[in-house]
C-alpha positions as CSV (number, residue, x, y, z in Angstrom):
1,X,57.9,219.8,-35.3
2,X,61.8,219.8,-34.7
3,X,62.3,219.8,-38.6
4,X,60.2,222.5,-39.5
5,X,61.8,224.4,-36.6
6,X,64.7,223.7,-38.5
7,X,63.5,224.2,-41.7
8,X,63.0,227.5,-40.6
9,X,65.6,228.3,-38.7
10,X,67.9,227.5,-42.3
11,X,65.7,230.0,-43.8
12,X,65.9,232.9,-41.7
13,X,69.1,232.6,-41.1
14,X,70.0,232.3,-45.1
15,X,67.7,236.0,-44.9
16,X,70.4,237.2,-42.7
17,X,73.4,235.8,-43.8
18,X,71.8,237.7,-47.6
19,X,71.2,241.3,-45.7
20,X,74.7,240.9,-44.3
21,X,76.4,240.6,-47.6
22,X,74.5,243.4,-49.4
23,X,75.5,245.6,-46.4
24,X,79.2,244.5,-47.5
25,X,78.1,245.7,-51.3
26,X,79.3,241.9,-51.8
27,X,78.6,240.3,-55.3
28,X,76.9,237.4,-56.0
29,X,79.7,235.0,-55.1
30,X,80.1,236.5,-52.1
31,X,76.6,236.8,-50.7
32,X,76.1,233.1,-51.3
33,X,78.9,232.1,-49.6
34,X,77.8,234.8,-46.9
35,X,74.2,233.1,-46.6
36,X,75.4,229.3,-46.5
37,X,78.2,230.3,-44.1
38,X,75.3,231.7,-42.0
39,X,72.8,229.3,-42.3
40,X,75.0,225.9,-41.6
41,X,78.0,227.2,-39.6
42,X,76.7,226.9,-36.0
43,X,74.7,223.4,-36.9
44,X,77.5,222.3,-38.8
45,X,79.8,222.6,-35.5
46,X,77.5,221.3,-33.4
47,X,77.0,218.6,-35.3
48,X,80.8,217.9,-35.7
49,X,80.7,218.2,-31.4
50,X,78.2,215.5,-30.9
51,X,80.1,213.2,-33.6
52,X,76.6,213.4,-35.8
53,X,76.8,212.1,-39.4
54,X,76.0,212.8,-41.7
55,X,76.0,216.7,-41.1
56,X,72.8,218.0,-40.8
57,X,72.8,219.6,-44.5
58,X,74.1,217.3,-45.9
59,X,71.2,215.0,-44.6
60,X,68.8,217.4,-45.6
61,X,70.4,218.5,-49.2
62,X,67.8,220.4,-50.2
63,X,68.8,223.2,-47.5
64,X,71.7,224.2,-49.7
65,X,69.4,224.4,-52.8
66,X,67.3,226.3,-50.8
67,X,69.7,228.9,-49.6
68,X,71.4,228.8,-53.2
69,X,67.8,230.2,-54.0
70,X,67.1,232.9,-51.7
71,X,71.3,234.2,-52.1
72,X,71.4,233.8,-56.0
73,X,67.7,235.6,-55.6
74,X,68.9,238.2,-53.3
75,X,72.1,238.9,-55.8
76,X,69.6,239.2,-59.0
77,X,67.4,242.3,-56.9
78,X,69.9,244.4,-55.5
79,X,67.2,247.4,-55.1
80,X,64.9,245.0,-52.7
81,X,67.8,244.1,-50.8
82,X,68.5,248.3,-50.0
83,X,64.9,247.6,-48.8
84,X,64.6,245.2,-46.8
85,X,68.2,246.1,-44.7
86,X,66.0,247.8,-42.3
87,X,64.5,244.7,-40.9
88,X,68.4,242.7,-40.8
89,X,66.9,242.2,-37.0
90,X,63.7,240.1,-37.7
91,X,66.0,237.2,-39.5
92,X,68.8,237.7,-37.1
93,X,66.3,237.2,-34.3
94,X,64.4,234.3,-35.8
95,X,67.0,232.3,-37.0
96,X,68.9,232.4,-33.5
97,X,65.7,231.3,-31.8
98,X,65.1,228.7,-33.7
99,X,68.8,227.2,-33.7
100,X,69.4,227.8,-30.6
101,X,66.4,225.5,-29.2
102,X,67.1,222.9,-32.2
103,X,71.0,222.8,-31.1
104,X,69.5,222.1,-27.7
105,X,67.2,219.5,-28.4
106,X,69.3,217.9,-30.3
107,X,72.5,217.7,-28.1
108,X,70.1,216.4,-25.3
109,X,69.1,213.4,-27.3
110,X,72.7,212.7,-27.8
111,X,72.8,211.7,-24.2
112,X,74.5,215.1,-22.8
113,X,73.7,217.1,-19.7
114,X,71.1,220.1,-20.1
115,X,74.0,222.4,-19.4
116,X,76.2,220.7,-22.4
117,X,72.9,220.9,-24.2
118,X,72.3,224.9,-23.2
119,X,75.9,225.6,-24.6
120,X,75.4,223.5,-27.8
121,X,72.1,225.2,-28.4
122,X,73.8,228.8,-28.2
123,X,76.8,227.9,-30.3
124,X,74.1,226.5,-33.3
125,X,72.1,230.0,-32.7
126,X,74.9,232.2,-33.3
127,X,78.2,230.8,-34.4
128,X,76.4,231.0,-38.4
129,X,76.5,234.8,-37.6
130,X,80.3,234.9,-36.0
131,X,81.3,233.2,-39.4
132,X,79.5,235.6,-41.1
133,X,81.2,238.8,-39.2
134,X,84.3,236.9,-40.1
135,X,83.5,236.9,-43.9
136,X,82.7,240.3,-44.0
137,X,85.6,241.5,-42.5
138,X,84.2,242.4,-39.3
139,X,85.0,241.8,-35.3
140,X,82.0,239.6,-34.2
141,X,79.5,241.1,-32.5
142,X,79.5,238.1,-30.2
143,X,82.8,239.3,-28.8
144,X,82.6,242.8,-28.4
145,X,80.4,245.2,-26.8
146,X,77.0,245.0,-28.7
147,X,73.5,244.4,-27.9
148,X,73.3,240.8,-26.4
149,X,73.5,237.8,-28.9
150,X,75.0,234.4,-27.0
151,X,73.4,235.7,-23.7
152,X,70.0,235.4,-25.6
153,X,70.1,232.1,-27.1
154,X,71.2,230.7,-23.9
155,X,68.2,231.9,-22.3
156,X,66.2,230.5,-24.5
157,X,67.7,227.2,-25.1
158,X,67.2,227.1,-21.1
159,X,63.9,227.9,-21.2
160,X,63.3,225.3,-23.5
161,X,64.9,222.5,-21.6
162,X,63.6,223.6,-18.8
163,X,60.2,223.3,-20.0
164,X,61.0,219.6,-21.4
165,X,62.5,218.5,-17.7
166,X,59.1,219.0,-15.9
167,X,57.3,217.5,-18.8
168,X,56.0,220.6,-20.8
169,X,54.0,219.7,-24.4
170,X,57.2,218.8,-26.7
171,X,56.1,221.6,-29.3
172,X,54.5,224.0,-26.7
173,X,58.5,223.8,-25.4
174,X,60.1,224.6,-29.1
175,X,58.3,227.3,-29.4
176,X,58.9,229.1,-25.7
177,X,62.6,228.6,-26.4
178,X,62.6,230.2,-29.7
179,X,60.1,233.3,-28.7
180,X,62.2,234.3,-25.9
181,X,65.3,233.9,-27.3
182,X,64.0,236.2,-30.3
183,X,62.0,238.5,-28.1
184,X,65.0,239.1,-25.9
185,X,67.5,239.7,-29.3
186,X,64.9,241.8,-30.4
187,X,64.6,243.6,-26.9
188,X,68.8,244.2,-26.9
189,X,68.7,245.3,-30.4
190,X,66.5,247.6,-29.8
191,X,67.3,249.3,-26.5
192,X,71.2,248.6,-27.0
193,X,71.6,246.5,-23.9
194,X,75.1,244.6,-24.0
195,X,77.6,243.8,-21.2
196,X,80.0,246.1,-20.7
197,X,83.6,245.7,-22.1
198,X,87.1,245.1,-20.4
199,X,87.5,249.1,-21.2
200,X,84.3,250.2,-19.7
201,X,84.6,248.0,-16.6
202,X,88.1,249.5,-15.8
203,X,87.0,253.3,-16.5
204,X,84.1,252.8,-13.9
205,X,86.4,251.3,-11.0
206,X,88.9,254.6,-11.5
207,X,88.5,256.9,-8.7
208,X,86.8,260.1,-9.5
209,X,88.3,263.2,-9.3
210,X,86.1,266.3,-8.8
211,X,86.2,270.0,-10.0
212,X,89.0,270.9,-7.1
213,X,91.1,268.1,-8.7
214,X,90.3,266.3,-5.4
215,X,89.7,262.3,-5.6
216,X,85.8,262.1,-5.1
């Protein structure tokens, strides 16, 4: 079950990394490099983290054919690309759900704590994404005020070990963790529910003064 979560996880997250590109107007070069940025980053530095070799794509070698594939695909139909932007949320979603409850499993059969494991799961679900801001020339929206990305994945890599500790079905587990991490991305998306920034936090703690000029 854990590789066709992963399996998956490469693929939705290669759907993304695509959208992301073409939102960027990025030739084909660039929306391949885009998608395999997307689609390995956060696994590759969790992998590199828990000393894991080889690297999980490189393991697995036919994830980079695959995400060759869907890019070089993606490149060749500019006009379904226009069409498909709309949904950028449903890959985005996905893919951190599903990385961020493989990064977890996998980190907690390296022998670390289910905290390390929780932190390792939400760097593999959204680090590929980070990378991809990066590529595209734009501040992550893992560091500045946006609807709720790391806060997600952590949830549901939580959820997932916490299922595991008190002895929850293995793939009954993998797949709580990844729908409530991609219900709640969806949820943020949607209703625009981020946490406030340094700016915003330091405008609402200045005293407020009232029509008379008067502190209120």
């Amino acid at each position: 079950m854990i590789e066709t979560i992963e399996f998956s996880a490469v693929v939705a997250s290669a759907i993304f990394g695509v959208l992301l590109a073409a939102r960027k107007e990025m030739d084909a070069v660039g929306i391949i490099t885009v998608a395999m940025a997307v689609a390995f980053g956060g696994g590759t530095l969790r992998d590199l983290f828990l000393d894991r070799t080889p690297l999980f794509w490189i393991a697995n070698q036919h994830y980079t054919v695959i995400v060759f594939g869907i890019a070089l695909a993606g490149s060749l139909f500019p006009r379904a690309l226009i069409r498909l932007e709309r949904y950028l949320a449903i890959p985005d979603a996905l893919g951190m759900g599903f990385f961020a409850v493989v990064g977890a499993s996998y980190s907690l059969d390296a022998g670390t704590s289910y905290f390390l494991a929780a932190i390792l799961g939400t760097v593999t679900g959204t680090f590929g994404s980070v990378i991809g801001d990066v590529l595209c020339n734009e501040i992550p929206s893992l560091f500045r005020p946006a609807p709720l990305c790391a806060t997600c994945a952590f949830t549901g890599a939580w959820l997932y070990l916490l299922c595991r500790a008190i002895g929850v079905d293995g793939d009954l587990a993998l797949m709580a963790g990844v729908a409530a991490t991609a219900a709640f991305r969806l949820a943020a998306l949607r209703w625009n529910i981020h946490l406030p920034s340094t700016a915003e936090r330091i405008k609402a703690s200045e005293p407020k003064i009232d029509e008379t000029g008067k502190n209120g």
